[in-house]
C-alpha positions as CSV (number, residue, x, y, z in Angstrom):
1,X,142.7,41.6,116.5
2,X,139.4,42.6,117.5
3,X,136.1,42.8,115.7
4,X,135.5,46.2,115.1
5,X,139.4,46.5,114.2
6,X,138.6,44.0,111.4
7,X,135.2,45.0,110.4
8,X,136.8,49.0,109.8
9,X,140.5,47.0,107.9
10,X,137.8,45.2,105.7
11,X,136.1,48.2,105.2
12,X,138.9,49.7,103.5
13,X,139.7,47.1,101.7
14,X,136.6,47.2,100.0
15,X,136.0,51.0,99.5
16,X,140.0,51.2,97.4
17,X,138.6,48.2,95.2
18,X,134.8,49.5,94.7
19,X,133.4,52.1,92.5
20,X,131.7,54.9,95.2
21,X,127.4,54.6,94.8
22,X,126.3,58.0,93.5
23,X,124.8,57.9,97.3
24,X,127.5,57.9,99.2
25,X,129.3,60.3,96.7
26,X,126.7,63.1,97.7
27,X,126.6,62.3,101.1
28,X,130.6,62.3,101.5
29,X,131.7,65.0,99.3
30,X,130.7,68.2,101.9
31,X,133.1,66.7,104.1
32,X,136.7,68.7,104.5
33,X,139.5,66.3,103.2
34,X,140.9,66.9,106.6
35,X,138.1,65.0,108.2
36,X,139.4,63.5,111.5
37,X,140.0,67.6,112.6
38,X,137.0,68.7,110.4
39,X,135.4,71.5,113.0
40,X,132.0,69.6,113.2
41,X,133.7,66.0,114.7
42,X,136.1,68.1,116.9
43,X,133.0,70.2,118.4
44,X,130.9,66.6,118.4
45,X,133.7,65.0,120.4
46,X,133.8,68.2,122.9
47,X,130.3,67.4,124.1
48,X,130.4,65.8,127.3
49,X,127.0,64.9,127.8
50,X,124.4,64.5,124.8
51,X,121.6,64.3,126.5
52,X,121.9,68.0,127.9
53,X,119.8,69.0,124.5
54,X,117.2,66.1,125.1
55,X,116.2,66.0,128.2
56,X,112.9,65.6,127.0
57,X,113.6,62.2,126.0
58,X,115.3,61.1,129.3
59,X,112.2,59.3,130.3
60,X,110.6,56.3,129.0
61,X,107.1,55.2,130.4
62,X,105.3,53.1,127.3
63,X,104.2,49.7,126.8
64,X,104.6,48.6,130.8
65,X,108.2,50.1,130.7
66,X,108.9,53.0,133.0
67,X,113.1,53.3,132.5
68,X,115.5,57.1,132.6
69,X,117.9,57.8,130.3
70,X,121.2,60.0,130.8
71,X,124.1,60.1,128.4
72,X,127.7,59.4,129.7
73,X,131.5,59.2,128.5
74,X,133.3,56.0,128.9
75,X,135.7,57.8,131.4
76,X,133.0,58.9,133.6
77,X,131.7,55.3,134.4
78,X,132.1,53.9,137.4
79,X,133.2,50.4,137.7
80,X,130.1,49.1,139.1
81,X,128.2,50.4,135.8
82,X,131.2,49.2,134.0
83,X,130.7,45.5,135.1
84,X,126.7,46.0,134.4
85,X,127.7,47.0,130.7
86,X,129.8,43.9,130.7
87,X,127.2,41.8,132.0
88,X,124.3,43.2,129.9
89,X,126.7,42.4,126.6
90,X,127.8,39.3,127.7
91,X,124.0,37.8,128.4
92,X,123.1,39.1,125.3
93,X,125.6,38.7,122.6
94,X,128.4,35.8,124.2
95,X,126.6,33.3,122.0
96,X,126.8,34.6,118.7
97,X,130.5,35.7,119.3
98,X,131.8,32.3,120.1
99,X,129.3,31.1,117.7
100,X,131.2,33.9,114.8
101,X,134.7,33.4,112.7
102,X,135.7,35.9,115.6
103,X,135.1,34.1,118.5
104,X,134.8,35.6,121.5
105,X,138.1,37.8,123.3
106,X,136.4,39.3,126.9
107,X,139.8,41.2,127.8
108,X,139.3,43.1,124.1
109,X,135.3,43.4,124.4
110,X,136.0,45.1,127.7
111,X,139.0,47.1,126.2
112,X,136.4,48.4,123.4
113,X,133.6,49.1,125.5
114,X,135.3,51.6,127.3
115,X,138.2,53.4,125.3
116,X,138.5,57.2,125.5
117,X,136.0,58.2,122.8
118,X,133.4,55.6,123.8
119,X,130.0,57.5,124.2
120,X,126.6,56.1,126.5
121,X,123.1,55.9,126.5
122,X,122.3,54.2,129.8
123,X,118.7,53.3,130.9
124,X,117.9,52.7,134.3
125,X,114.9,51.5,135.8
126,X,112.8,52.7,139.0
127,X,115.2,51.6,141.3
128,X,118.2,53.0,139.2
129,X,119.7,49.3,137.8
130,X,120.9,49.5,135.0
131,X,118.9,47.3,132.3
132,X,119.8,48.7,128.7
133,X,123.0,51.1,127.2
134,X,123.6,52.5,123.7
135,X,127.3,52.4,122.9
136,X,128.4,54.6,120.1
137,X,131.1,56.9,118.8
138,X,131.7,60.3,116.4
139,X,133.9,59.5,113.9
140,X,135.4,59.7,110.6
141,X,134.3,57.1,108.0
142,X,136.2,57.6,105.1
143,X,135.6,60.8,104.9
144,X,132.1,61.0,106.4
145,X,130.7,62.1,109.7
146,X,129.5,58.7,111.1
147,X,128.0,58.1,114.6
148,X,129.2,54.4,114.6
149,X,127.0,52.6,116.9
150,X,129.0,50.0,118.1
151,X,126.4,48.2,120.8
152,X,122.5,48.6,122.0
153,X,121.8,46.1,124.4
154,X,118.8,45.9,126.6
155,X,118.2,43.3,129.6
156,X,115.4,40.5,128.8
157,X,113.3,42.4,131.0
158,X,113.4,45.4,129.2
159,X,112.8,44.2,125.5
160,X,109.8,44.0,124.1
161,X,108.9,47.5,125.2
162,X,109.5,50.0,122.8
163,X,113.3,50.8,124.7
164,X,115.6,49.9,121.5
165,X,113.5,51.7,118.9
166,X,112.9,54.8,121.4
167,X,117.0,55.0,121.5
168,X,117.7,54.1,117.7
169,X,115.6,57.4,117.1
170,X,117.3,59.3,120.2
171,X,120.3,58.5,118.2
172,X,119.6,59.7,115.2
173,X,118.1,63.2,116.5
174,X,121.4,63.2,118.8
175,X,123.4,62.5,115.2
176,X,121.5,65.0,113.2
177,X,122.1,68.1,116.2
178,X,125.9,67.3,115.9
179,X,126.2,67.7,112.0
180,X,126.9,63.7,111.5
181,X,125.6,62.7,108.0
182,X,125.7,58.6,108.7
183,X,124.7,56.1,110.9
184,X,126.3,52.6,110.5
185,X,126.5,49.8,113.0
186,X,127.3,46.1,112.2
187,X,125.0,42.9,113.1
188,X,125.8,39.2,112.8
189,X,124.1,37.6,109.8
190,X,122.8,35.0,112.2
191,X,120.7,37.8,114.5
192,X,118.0,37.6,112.4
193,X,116.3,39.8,115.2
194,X,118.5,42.5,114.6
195,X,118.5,42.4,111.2
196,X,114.9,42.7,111.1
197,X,114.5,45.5,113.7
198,X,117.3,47.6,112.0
199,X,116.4,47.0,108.1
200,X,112.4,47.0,108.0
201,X,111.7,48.7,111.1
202,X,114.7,51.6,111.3
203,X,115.0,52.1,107.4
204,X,118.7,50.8,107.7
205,X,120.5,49.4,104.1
206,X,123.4,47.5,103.4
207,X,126.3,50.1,103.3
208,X,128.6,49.9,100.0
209,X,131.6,48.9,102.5
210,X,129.3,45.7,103.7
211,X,131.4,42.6,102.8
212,X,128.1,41.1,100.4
213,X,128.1,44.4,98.9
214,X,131.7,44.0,98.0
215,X,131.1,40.7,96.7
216,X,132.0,38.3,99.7
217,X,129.4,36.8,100.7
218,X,131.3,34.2,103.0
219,X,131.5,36.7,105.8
220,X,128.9,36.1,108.7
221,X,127.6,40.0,109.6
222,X,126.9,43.5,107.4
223,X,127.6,46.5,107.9
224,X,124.4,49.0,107.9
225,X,123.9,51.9,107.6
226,X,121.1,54.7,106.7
227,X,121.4,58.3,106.3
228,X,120.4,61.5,108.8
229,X,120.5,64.1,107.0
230,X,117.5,65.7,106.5
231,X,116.3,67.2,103.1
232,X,115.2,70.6,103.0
């Protein structure tokens, strides 16, 4: 069973056995009960390129970066950026995988990455390499309109730079033009990094489905998660 297939079972586990916060009762209660064909997903899921409404944001030249950014569907990846994606994950994140309850499964990692609704950000430097992606997904969480990012991962020449901020908040502008209301991702306990970045630099919380949240704090990653829905 794969991570993200546990982290999502666990999640409802948690959410039947614990009182809702009075947060995520506002910020689930607009949705339609009939949330995986609710109109705003379906039209979300339609889109086959988010980076059409942003192309002001397709280029990166701060801090001694100077990178492109397009937006892609899983199925429109060739297998040449398919094996960078792998590569770029793998450099990155191996460790802490093997290093996790998980462990680490490369035919299921590679099965995740690129299932139907997988979504890209992929940055490319001058001479088009690729050296940083954004994975994510529309979806229904429990009821609320989630872009779930599953992966950012940028190559050790391109950290450092600004990149993984500059598509955290290309994320959340690309969440809040297709009526999502959440973003939630998960991170390993032990990437303090990450759990830095996300929490004091991104504004991202523990979300009420996290397993500490729930009471367990055996478990080695959270689940985050910060609201994009702006208040008028």
């Amino acid at each position: 069973q794969d991570a993200i297939t546990f982290i999502l079972f666990f999640q409802n586990i948690c959410q039947s056995d614990m009182p809702k916060t009075s947060k995520a009762k506002k910020t689930k209660q607009s949705v339609a009960t009939d949330a995986p064909t609710h109109p705003t997903l379906v039209a979300a899921n339609a889109v086959s390129d988010v980076m059409v409404d942003f192309q002001a944001f397709s280029h990166y030249a701060r801090n001694g970066a100077n990178v492109t950014i397009r937006g892609a569907k899983s199925k429109d990846l060739s297998k040449s950026t398919r094996d960078h994606i792998v590569e770029l994950f793998e450099n990155n994140m191996k460790s802490l995988y093997q290093a996790s309850e998980w462990g680490y499964d490369a035919a299921a990692k590679r099965t995740e990455l690129f299932e139907a609704e997988a979504r890209y950000l992929l940055v490319s430097d001058e001479s088009e390499t690729l050296v940083g992606f954004a994975h994510f997904r529309f979806v229904d969480d429990d009821g609320a309109l989630v872009l779930y990012l599953y992966e950012v991962q940028l190559a050790a020449m391109a950290q450092r730079q600004g990149i993984g901020k500059f598509l955290m908040q290309l994320l959340l502008l690309v969440a809040r033009k297709h009526g999502m209301e959440l973003m939630v991702l998960t991170v390993f306990k032990n990437n303090t990094g990450a759990m830095r970045f996300y929490r004091e630099r991104l504004g991202f919380e523990i979300d009420e489905t996290s397993p500490s949240a729930c009471g367990d704090n055996s478990q080695d990653y959270e689940i985050l998660s910060k609201s994009v829905v702006q208040i008028k």
